[in-house]
N, CA, C and O atoms as CSV, one atom per row, in Angstrom:
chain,resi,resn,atom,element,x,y,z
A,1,UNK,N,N,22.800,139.231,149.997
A,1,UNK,CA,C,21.737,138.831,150.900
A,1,UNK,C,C,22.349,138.259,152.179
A,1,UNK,O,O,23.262,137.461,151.971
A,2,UNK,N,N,22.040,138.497,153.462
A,2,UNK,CA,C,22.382,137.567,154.513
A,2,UNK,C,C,22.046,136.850,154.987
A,2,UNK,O,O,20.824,136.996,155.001
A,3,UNK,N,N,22.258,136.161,155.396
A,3,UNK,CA,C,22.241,135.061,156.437
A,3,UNK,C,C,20.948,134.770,156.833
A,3,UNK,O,O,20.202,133.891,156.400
A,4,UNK,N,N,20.765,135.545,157.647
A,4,UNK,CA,C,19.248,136.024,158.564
A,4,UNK,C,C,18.174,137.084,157.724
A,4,UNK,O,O,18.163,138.277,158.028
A,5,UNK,N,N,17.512,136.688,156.929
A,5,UNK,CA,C,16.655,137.658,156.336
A,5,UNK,C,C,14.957,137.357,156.152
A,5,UNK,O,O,14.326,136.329,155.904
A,6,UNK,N,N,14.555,138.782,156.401
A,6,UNK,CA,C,13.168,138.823,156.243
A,6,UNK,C,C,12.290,138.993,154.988
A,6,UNK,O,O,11.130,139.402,154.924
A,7,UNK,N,N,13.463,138.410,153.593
A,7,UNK,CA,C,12.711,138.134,152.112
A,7,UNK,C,C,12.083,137.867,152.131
A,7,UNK,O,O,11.746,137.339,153.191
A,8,UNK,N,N,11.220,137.885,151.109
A,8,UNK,CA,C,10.015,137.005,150.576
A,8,UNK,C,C,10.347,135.036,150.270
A,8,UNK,O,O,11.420,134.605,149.847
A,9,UNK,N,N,9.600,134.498,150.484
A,9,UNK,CA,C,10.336,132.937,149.966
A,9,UNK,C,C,10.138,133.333,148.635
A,9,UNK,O,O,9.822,134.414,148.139
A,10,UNK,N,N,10.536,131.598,147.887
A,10,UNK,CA,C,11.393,132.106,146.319
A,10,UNK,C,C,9.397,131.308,146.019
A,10,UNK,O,O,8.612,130.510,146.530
A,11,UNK,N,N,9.548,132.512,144.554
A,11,UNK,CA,C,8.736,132.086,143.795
A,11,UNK,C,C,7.538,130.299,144.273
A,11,UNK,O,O,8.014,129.250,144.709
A,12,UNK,N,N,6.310,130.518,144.035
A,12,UNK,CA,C,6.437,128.680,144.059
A,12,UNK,C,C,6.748,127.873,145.245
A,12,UNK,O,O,6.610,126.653,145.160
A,13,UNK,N,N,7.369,128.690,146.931
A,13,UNK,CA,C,7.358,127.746,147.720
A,13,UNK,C,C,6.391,128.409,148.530
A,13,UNK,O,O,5.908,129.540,148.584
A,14,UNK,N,N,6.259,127.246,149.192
A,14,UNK,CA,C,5.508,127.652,150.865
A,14,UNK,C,C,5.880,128.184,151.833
A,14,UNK,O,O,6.786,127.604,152.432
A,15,UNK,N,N,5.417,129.360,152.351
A,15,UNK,CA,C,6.456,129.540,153.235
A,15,UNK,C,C,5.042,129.877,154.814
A,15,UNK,O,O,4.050,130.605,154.831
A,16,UNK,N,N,5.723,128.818,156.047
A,16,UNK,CA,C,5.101,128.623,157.389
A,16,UNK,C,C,5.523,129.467,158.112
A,16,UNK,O,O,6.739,129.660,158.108
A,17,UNK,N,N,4.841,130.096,158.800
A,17,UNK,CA,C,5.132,131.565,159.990
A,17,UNK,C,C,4.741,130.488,161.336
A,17,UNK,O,O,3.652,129.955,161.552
A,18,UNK,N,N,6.048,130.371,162.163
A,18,UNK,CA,C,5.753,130.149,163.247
A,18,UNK,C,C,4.911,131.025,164.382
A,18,UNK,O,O,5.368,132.081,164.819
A,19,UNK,N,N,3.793,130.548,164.761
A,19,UNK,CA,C,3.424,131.752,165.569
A,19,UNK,C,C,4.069,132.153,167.112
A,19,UNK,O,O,4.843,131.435,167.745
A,20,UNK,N,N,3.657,133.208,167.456
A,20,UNK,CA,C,4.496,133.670,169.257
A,20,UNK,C,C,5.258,132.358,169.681
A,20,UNK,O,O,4.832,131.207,169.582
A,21,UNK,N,N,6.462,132.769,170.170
A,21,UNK,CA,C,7.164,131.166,170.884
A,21,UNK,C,C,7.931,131.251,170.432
A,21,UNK,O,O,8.155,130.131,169.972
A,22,UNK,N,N,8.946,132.122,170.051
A,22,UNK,CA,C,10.688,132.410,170.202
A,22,UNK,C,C,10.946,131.073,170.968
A,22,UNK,O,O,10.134,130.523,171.712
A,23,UNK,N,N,12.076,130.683,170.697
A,23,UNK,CA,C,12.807,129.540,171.940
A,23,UNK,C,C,11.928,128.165,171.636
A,23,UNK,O,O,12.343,127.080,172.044
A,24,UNK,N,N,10.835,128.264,170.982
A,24,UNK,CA,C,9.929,126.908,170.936
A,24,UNK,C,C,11.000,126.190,170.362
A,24,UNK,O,O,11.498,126.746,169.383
A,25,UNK,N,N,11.646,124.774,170.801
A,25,UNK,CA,C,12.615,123.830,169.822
A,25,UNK,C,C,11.743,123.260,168.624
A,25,UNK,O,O,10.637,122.743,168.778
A,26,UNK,N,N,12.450,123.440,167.304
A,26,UNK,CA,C,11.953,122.906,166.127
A,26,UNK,C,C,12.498,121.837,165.941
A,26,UNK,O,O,13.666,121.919,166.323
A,27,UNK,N,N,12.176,120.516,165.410
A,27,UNK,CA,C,12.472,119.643,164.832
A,27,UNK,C,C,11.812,119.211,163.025
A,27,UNK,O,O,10.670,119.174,162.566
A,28,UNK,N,N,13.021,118.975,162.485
A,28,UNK,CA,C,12.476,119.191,160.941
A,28,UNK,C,C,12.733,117.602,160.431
A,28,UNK,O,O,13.833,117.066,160.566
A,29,UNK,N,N,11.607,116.941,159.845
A,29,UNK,CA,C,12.325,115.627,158.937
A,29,UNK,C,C,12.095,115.855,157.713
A,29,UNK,O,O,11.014,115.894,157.127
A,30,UNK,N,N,13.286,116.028,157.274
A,30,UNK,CA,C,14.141,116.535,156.054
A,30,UNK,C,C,12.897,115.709,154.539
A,30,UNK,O,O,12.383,114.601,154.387
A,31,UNK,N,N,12.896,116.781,153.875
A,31,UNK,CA,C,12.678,115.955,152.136
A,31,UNK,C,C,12.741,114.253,151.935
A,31,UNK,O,O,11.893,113.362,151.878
A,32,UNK,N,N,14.195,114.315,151.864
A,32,UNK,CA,C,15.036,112.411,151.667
A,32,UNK,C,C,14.713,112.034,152.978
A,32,UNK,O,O,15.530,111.128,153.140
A,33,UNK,N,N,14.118,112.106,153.964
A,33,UNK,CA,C,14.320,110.994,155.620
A,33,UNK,C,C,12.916,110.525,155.773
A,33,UNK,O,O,11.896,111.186,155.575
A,34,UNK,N,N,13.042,108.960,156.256
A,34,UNK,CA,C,11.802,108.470,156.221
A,34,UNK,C,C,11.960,108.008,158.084
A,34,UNK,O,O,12.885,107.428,158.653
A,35,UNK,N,N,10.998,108.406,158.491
A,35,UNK,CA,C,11.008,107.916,159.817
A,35,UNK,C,C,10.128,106.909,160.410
A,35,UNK,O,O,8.921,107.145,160.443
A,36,UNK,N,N,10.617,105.748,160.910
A,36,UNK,CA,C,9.957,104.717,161.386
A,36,UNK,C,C,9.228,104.424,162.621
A,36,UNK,O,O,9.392,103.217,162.793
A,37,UNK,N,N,8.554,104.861,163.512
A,37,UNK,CA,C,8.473,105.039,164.905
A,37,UNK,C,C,7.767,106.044,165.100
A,37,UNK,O,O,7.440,106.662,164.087
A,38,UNK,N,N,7.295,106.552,166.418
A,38,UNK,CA,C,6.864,107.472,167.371
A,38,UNK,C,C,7.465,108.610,167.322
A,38,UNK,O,O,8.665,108.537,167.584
A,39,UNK,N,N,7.106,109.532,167.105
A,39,UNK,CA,C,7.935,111.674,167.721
A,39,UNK,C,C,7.274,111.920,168.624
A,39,UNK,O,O,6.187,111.353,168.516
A,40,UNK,N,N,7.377,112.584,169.633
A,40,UNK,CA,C,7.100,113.174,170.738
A,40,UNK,C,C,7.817,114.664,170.645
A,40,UNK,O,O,8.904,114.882,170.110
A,41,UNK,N,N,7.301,115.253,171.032
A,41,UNK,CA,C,8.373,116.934,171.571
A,41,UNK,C,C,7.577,117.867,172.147
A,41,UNK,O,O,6.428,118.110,171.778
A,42,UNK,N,N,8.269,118.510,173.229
A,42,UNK,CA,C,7.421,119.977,173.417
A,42,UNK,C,C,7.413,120.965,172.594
A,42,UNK,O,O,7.001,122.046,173.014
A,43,UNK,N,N,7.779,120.868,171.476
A,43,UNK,CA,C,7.742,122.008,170.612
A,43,UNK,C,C,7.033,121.733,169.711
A,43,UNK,O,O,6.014,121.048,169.797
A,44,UNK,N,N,7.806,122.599,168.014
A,44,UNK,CA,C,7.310,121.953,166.605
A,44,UNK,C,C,7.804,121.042,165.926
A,44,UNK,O,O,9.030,121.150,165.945
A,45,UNK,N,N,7.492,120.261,165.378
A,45,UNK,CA,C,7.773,119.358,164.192
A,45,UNK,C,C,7.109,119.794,163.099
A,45,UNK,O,O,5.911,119.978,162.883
A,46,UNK,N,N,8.220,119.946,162.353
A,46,UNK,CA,C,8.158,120.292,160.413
A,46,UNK,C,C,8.086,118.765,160.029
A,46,UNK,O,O,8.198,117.927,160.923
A,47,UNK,N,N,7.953,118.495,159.096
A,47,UNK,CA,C,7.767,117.083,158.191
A,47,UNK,C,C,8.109,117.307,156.869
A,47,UNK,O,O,7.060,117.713,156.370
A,48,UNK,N,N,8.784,117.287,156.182
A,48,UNK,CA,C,9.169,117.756,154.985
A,48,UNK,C,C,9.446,116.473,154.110
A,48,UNK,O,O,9.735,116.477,152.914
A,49,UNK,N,N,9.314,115.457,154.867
A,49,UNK,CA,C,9.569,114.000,154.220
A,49,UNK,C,C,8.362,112.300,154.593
A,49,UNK,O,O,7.222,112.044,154.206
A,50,UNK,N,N,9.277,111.556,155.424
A,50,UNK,CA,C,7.697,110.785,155.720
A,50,UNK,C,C,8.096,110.317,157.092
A,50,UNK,O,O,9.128,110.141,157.740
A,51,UNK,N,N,6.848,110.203,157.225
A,51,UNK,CA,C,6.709,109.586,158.905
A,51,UNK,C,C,5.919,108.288,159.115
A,51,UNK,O,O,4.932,108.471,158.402
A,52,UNK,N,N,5.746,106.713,159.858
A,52,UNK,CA,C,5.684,106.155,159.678
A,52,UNK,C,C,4.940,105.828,161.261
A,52,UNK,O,O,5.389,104.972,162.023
A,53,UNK,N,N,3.921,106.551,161.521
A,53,UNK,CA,C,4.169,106.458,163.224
A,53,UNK,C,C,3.227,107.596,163.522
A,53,UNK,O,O,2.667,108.316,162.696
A,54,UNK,N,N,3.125,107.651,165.093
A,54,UNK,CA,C,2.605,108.298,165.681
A,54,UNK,C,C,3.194,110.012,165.659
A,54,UNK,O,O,4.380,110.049,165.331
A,55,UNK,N,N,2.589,111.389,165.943
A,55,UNK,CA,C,3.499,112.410,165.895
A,55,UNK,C,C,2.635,113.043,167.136
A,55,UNK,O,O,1.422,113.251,167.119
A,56,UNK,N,N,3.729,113.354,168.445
A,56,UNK,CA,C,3.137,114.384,169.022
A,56,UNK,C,C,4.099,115.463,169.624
A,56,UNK,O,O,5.195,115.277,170.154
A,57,UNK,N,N,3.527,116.461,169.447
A,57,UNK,CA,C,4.117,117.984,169.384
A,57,UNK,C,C,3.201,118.963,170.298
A,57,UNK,O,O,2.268,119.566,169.768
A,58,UNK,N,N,3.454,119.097,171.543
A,58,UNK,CA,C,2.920,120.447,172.640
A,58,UNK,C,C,2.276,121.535,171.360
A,58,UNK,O,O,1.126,121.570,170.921
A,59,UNK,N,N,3.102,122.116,171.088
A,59,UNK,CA,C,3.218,123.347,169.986
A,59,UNK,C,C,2.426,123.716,169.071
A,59,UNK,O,O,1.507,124.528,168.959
A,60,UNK,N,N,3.237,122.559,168.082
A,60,UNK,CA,C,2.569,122.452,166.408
A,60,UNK,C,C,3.170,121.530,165.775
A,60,UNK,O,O,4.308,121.162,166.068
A,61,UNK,N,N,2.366,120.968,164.675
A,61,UNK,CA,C,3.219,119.932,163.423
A,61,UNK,C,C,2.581,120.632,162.431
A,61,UNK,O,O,1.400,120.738,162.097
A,62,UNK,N,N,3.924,121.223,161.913
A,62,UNK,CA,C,3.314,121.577,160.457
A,62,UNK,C,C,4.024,120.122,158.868
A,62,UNK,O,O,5.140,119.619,158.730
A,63,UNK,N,N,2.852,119.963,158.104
A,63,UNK,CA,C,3.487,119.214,156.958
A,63,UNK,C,C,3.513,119.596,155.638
A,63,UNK,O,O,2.526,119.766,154.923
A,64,UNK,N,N,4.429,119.701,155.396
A,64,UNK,CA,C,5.325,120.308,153.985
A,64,UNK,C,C,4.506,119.443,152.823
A,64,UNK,O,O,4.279,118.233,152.855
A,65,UNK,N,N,4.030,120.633,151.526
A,65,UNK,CA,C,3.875,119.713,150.307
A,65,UNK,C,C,5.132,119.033,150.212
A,65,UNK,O,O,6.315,119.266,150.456
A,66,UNK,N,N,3.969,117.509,149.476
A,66,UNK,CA,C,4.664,116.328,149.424
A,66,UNK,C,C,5.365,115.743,150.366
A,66,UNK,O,O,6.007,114.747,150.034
A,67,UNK,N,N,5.416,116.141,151.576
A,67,UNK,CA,C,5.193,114.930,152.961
A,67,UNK,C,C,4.130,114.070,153.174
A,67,UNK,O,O,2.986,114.246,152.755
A,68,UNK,N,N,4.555,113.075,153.878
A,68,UNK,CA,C,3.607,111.909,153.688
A,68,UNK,C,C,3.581,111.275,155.498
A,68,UNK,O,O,4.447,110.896,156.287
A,69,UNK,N,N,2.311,111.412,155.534
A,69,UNK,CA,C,2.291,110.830,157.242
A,69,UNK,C,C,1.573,109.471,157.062
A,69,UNK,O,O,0.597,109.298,156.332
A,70,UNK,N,N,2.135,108.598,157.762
A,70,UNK,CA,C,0.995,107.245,158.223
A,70,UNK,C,C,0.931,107.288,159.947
A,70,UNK,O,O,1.577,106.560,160.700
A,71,UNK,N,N,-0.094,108.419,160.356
A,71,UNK,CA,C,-0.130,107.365,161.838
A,71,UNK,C,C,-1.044,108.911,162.251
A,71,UNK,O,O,-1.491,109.790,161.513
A,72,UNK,N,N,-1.062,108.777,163.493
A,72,UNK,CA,C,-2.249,109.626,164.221
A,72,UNK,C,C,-1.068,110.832,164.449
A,72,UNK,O,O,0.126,110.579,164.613
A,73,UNK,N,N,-1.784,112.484,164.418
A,73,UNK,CA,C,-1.283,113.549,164.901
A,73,UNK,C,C,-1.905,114.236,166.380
A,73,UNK,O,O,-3.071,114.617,166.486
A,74,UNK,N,N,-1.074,114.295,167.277
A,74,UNK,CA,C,-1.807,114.776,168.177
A,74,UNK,C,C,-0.568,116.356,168.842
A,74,UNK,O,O,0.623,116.376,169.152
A,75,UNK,N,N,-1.562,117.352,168.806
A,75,UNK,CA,C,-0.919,118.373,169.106
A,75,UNK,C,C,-2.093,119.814,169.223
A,75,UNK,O,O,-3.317,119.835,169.087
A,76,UNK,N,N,-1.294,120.714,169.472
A,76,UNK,CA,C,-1.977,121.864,169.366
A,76,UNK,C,C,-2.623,122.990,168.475
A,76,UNK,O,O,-3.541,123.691,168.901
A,77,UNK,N,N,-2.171,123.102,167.410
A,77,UNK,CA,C,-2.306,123.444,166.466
A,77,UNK,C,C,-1.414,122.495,165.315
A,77,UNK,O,O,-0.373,121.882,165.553
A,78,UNK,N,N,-2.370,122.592,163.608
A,78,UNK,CA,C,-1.553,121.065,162.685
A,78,UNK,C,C,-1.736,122.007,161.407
A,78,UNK,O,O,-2.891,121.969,160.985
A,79,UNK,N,N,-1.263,122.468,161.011
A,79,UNK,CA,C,-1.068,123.121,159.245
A,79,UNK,C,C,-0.258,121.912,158.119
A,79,UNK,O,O,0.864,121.452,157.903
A,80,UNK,N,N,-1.388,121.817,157.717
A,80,UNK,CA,C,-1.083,120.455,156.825
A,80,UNK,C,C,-1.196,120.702,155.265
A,80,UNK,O,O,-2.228,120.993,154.661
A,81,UNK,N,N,-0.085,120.551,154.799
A,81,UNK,CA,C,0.038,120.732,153.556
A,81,UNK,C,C,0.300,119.693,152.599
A,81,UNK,O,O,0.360,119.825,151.377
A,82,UNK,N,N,0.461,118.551,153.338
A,82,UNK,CA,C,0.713,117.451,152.384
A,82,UNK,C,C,-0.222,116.329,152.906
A,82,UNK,O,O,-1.287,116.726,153.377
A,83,UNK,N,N,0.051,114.707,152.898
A,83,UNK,CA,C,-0.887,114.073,152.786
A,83,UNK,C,C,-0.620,113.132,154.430
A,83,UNK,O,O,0.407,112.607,154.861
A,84,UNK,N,N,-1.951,113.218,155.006
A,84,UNK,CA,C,-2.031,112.526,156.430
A,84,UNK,C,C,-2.676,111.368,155.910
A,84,UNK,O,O,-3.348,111.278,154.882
A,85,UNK,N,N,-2.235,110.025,157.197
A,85,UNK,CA,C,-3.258,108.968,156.400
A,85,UNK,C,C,-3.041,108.049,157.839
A,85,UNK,O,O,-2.233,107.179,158.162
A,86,UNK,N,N,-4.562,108.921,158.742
A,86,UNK,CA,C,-4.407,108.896,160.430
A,86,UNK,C,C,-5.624,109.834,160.889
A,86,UNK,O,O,-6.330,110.462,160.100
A,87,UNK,N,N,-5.716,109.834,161.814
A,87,UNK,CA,C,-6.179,110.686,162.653
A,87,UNK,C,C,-5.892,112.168,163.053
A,87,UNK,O,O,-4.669,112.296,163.089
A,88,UNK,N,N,-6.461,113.237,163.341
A,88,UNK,CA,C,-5.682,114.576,163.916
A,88,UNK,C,C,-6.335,114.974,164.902
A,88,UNK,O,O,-7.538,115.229,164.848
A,89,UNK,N,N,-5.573,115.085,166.003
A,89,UNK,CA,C,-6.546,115.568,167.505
A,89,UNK,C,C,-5.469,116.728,167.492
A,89,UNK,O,O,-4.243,116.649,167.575
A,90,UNK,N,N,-6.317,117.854,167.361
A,90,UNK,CA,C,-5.658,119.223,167.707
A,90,UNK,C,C,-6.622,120.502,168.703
A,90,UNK,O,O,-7.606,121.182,168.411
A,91,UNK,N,N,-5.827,120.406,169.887
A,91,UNK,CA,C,-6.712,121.184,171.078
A,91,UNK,C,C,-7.046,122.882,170.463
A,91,UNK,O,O,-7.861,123.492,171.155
A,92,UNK,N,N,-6.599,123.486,169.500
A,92,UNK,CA,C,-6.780,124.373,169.043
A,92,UNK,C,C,-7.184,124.819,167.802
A,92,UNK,O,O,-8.171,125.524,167.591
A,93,UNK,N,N,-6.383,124.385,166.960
A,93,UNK,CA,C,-6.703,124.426,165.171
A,93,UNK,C,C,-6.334,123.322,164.532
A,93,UNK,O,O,-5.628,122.402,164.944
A,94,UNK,N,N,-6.881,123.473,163.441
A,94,UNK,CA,C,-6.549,122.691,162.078
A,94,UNK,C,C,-6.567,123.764,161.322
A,94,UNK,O,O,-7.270,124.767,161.438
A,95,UNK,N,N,-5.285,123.361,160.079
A,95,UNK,CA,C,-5.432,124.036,159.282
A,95,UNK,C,C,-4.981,123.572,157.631
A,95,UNK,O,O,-3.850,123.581,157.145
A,96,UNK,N,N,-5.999,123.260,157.123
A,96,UNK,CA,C,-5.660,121.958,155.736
A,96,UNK,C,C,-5.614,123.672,154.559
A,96,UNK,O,O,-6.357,124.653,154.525
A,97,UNK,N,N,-4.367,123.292,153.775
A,97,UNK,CA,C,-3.751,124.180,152.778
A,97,UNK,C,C,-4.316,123.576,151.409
A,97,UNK,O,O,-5.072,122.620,151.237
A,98,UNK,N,N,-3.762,124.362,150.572
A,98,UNK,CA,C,-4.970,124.023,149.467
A,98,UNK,C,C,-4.111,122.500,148.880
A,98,UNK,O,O,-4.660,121.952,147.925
A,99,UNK,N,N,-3.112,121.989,149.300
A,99,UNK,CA,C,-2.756,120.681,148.526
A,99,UNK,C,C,-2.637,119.489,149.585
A,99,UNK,O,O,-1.851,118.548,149.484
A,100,UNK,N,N,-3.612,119.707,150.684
A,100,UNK,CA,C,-3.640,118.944,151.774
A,100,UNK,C,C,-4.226,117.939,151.268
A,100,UNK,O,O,-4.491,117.911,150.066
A,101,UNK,N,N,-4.546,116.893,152.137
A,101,UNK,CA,C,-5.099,115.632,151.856
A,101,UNK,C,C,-4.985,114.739,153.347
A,101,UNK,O,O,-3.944,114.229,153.760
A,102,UNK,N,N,-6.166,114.694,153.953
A,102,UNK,CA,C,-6.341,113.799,154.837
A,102,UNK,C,C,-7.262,112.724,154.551
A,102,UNK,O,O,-8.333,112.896,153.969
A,103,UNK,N,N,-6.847,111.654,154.952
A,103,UNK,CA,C,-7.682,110.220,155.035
A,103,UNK,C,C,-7.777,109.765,156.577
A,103,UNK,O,O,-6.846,109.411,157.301
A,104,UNK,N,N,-8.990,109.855,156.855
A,104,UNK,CA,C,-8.976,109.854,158.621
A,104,UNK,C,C,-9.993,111.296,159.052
A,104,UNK,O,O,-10.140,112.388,158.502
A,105,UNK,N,N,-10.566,110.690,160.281
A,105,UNK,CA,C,-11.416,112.017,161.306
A,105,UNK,C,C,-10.397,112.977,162.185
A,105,UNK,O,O,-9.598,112.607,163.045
A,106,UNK,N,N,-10.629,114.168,161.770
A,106,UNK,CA,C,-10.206,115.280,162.309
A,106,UNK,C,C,-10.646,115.847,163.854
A,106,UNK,O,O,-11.864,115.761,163.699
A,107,UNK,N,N,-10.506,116.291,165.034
A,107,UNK,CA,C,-10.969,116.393,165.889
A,107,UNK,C,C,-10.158,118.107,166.220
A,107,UNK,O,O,-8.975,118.403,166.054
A,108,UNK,N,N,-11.143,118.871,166.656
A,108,UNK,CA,C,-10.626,120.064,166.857
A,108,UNK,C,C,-11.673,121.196,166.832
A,108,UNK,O,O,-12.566,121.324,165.993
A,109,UNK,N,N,-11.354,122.214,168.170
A,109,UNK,CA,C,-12.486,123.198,167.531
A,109,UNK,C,C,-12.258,124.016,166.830
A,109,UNK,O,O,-12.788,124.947,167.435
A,110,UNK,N,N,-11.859,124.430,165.973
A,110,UNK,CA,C,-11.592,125.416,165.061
A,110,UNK,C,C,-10.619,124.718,163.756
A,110,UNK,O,O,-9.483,124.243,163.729
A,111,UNK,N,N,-11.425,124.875,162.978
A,111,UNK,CA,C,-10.553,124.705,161.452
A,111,UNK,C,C,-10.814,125.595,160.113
A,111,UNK,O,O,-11.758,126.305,159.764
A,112,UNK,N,N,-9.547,125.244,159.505
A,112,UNK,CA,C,-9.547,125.916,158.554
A,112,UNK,C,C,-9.065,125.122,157.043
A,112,UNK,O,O,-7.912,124.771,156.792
A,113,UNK,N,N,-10.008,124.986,156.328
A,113,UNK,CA,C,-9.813,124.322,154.539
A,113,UNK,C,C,-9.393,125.392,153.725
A,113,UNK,O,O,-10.010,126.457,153.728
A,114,UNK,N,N,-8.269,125.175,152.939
A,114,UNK,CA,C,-8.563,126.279,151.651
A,114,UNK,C,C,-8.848,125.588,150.776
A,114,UNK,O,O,-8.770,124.365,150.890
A,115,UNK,N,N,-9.365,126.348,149.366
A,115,UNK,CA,C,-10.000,125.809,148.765
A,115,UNK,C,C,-8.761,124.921,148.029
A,115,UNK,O,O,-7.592,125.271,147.863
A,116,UNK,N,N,-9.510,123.468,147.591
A,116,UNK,CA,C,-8.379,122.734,147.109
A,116,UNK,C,C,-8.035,121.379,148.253
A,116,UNK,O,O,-7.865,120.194,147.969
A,117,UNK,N,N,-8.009,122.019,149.554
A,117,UNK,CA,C,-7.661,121.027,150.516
A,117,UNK,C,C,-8.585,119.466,150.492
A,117,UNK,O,O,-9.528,119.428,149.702
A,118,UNK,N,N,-8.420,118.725,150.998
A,118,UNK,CA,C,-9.346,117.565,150.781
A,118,UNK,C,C,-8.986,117.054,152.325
A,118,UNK,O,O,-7.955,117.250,152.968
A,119,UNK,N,N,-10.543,116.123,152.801
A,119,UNK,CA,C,-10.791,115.342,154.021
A,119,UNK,C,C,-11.391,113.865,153.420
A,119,UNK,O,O,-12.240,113.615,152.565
A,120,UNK,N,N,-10.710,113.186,154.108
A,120,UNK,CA,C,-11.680,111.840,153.389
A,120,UNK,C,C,-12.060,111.301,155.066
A,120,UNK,O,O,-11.415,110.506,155.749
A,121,UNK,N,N,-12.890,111.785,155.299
A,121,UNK,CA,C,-12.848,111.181,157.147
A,121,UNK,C,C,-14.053,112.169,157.584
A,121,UNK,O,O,-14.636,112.854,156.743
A,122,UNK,N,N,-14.469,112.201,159.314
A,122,UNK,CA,C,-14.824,113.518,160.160
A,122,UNK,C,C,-13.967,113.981,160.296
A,122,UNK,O,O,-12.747,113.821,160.296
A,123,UNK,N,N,-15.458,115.338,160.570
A,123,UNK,CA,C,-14.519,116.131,161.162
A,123,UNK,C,C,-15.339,116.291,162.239
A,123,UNK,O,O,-16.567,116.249,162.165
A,124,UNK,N,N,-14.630,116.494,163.368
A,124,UNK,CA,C,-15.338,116.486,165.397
A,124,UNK,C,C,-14.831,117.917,165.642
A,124,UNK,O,O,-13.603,118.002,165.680
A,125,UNK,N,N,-15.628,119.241,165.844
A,125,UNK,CA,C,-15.463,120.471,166.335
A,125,UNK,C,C,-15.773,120.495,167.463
A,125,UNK,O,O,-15.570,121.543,168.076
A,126,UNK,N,N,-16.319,119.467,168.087
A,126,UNK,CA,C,-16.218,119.629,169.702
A,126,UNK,C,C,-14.832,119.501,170.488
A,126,UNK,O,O,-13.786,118.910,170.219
A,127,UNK,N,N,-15.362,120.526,171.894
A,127,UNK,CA,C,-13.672,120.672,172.916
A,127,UNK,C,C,-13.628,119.354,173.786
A,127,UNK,O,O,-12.694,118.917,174.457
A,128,UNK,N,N,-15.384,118.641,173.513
A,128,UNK,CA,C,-15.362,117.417,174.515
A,128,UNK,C,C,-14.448,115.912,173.729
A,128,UNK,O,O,-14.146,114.817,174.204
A,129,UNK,N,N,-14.246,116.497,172.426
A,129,UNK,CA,C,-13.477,114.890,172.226
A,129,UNK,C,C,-12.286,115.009,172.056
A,129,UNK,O,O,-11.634,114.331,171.262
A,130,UNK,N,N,-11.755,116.069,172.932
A,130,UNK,CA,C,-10.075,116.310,173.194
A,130,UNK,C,C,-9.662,115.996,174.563
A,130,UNK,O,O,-8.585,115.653,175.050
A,131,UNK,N,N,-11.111,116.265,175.159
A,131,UNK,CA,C,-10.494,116.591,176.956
A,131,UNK,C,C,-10.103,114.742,176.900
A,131,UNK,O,O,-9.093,114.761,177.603
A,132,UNK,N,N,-10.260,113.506,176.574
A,132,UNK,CA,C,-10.150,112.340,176.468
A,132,UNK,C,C,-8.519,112.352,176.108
A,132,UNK,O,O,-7.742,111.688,176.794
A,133,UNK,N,N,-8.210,112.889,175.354
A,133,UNK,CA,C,-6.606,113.073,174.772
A,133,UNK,C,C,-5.957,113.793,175.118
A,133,UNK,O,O,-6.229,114.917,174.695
A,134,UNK,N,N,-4.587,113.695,176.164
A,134,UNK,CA,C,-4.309,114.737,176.319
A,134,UNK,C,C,-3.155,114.788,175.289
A,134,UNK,O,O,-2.634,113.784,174.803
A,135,UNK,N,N,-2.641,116.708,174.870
A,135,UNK,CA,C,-1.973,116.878,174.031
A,135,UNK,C,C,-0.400,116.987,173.464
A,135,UNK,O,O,0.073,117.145,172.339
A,136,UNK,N,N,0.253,116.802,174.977
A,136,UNK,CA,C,1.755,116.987,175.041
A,136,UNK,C,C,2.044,115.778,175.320
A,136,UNK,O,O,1.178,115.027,175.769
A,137,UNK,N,N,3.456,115.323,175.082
A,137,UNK,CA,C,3.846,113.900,174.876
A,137,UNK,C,C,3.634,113.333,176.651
A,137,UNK,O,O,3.062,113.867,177.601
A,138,UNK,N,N,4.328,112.132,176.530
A,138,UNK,CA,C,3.671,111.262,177.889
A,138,UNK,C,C,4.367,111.330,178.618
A,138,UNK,O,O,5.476,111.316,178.084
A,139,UNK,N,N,4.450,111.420,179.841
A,139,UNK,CA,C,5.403,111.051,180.799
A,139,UNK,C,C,5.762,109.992,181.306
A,139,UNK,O,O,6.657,109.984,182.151
């Protein structure tokens, strides 16, 4: 097998398709890393572990089963697979996977639940309670 391949993932995992955006910079917090503080980026952030803080991402934040967020998400599109416990302002989508779990109001026009996913909060499908937030980090 090489290096670079277009397999299938293994049995049992998840596997996230970045959409259009070659060159987008990824940032990943690993399984074992717990992060204390604020993220900002023009790109994506993966979460594969915990975050302790605010997260904002131009792009996307996607969160890995069994990641664990405490703090508000603000970005462009959010595929959430593990557990938020915050807010989500996303100017484009949401997208809660079937082992998601949010505690907190969702804001976004377009979403997507699979079955299984859970919200303990709103959810706001209006474009008017984004234009208040803007979505790329601060200057």
């Amino acid at each position: 097998m090489a290096i670079f391949s277009n397999s299938a993932p293994e049995e049992g995992k998840t596997q996230f398709n970045r959409r259009k955006g070659d060159g987008i910079p990824l940032s990943i917090v690993a399984r074992d890393m717990t992060i204390t503080g604020d993220m900002e980026t023009e790109g994506v952030v993966k979460v594969e572990g915990r975050v302790n803080g605010k997260i904002r991402a131009t792009s996307q934040i996607i969160i890995s089963p069994g990641a664990t967020i405490e703090g508000d998400l603000h970005t462009k599109e959010a595929v959430i697979a593990g557990e938020v416990l915050g807010t989500i302002r996303a100017a484009d989508r949401v997208e809660l996977q079937a082992t998601a779990m949010v505690r907190g109001d969702i804001f976004t026009p377009r979403i997507s639940v699979l079955e299984g996913g859970r919200v303990s909060g709103e959810v706001n499908m209006t474009d008017s309670a984004l234009e208040a937030e803007p979505v790329g980090p601060k200057s």
